[in-house]
C-alpha positions as CSV (number, residue, x, y, z in Angstrom):
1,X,176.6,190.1,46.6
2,X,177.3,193.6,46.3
3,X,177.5,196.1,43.7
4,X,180.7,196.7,42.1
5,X,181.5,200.1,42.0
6,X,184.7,201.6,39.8
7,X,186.7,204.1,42.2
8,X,186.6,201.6,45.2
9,X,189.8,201.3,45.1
10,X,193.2,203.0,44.0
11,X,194.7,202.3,40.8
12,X,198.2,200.7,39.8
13,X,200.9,202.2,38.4
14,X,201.1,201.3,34.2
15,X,198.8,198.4,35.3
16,X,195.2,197.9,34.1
17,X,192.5,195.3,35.2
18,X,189.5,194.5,32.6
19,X,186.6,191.8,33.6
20,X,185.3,190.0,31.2
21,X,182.1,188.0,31.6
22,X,180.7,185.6,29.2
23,X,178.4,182.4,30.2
24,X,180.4,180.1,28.1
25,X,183.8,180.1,28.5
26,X,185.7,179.0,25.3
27,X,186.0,182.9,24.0
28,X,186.6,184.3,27.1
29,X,189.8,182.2,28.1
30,X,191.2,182.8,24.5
31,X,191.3,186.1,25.3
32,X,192.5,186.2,28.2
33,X,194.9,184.4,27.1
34,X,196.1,187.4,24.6
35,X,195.7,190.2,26.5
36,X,198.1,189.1,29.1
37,X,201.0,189.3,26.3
38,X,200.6,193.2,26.1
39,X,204.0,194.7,27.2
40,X,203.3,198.2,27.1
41,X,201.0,198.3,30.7
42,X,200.7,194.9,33.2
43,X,197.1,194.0,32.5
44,X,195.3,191.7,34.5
45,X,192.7,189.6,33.2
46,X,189.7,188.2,35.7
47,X,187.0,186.2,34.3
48,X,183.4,185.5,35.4
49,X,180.3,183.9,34.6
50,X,178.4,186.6,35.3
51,X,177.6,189.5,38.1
52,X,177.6,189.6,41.3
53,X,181.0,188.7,41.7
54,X,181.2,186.7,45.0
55,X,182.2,189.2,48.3
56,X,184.5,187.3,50.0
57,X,187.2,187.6,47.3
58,X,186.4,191.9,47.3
59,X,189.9,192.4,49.5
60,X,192.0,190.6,47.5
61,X,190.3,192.1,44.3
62,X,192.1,194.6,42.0
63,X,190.7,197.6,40.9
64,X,188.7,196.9,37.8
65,X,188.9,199.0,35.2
66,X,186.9,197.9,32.5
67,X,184.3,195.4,32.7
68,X,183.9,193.9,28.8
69,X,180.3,191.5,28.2
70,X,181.4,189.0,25.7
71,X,177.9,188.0,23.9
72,X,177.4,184.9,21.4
73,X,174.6,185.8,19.5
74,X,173.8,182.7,18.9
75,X,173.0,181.7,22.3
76,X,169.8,183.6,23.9
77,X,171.6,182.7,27.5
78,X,174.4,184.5,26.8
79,X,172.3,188.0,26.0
80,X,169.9,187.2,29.2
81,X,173.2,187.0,31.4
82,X,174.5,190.0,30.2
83,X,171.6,191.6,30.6
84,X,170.7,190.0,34.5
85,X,174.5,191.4,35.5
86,X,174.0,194.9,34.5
87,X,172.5,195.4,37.1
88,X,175.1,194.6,39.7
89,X,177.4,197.5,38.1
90,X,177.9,200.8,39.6
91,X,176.8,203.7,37.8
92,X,180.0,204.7,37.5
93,X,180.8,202.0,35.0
94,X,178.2,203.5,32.4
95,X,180.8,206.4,32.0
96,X,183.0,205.0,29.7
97,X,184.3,201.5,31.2
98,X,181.9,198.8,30.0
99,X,182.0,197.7,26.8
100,X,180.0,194.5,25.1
101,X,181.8,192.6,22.9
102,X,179.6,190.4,20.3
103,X,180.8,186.8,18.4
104,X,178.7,185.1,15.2
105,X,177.5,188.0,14.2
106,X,177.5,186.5,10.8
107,X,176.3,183.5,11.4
108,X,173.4,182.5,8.5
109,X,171.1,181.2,11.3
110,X,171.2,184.1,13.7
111,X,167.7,185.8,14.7
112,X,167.8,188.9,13.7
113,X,166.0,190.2,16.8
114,X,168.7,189.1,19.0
115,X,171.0,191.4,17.0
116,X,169.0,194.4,17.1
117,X,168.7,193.5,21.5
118,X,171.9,194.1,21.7
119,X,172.5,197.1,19.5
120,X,169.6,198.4,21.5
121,X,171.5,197.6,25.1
122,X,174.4,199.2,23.9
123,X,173.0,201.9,22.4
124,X,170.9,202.8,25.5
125,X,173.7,202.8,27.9
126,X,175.7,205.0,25.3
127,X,178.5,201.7,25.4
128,X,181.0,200.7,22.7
129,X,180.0,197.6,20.4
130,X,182.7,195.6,19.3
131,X,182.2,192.5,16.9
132,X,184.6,189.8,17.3
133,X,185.8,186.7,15.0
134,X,186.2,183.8,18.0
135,X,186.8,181.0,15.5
136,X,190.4,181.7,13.9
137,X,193.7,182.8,16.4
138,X,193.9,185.6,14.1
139,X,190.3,187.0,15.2
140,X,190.8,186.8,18.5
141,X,193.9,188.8,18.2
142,X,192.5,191.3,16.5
143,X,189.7,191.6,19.2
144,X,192.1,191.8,21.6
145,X,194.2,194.3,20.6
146,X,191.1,196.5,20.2
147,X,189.9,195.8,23.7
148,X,193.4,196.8,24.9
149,X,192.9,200.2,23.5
150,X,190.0,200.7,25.0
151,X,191.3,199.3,28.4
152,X,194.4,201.6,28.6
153,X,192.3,204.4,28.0
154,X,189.7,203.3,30.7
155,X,193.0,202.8,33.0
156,X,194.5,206.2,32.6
157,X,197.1,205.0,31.0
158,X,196.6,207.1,27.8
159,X,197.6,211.2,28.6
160,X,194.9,213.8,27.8
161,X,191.8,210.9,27.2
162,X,189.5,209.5,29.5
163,X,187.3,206.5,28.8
164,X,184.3,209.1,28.9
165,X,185.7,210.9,26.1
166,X,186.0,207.6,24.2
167,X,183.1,206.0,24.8
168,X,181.2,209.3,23.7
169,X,183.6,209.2,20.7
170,X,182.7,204.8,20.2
171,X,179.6,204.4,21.8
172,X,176.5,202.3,19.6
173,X,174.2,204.6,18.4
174,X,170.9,203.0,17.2
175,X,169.2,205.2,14.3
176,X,165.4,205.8,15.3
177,X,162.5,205.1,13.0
178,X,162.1,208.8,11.3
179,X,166.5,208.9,10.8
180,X,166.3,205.4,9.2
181,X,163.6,206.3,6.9
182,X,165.1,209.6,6.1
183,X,168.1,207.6,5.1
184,X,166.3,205.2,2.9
185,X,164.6,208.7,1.1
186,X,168.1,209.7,0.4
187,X,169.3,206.6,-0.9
188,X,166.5,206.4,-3.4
């Protein structure tokens, strides 16, 4: 059970690797399943429960270069696992290749606290938010092809960007008490 630490290992040529981790599986494999069609760079796909990712596979184990959290808000296991696996990332990860990907967030029964959680989680490790439509092929293409951008940049794959440039330019930014309340003076 180790940490899992970005420049471990050296990249592929015009390939990229992304992990995604999600508790349930439906979503995640879906996914997957799109983001293997991409022509333009050989991604590779590896999914998991959640972090630590078992050692004995860490030979045989690509270079990842973007880890992506797949959250259902309407399961509170699926935020705690997020959450628990964070902290079996390097610090090097924080600079622009994770990324949290969120489903249901329009759901009429969702808590409202468990979407403010995870704006908070993004927004305090300066990480893109993504919302994500699992339920129609369509959705799930569309979240896909933006996790692909993402991805090539994380990958070097892009000239002249770097995922830290990105992330600074996507990253969730929650508005504190005083900017929210200036905002509702200017409204009124």
């Amino acid at each position: 059970m180790s940490v899992l630490r970005p420049l471990s290992k050296l990249p592929d040529i015009n390939a990229a690797s992304v992990l995604l981790v999600e508790n349930e599986e439906d979503f995640q494999q879906k996914l997957a399943g799109v983001m293997v069609k991409e022509k333009s760079v050989m991604v590779k796909v590896r999914l998991a429960k959640s972090l630590p990712l078992p050692a004995k596979n860490e030979p045989n184990r690509p270079r990842i270069d973007l880890v992506v959290f797949l959250i259902n808000l309407m399961s509170e296991l699926s935020l705690q696992s997020a959450e628990a696996s964070l902290k079996h990332l390097g610090q090097g990860y924080f600079l622009g290749k994770v990324c949290f990907m969120v489903t249901n967030a329009r759901h009429a029964a969702l808590p409202a606290e468990r979407m403010v959680a995870v704006r908070k989680l993004a927004s305090g490790l300066r990480c893109p938010l993504l919302y994500a439509e699992d339920q129609t092929p369509d959705g799930v293409t569309n979240a896909a092809e933006r996790l692909l951008v993402i991805l090539r940049v994380a990958a070097g794959c892009v000239p002249m960007t770097t995922a830290l440039f990105l992330s600074n330019l996507t990253s969730c930014i929650v508005p504190t008490e005083e900017e929210e309340q200036q905002n509702l003076d200017f409204d009124a």
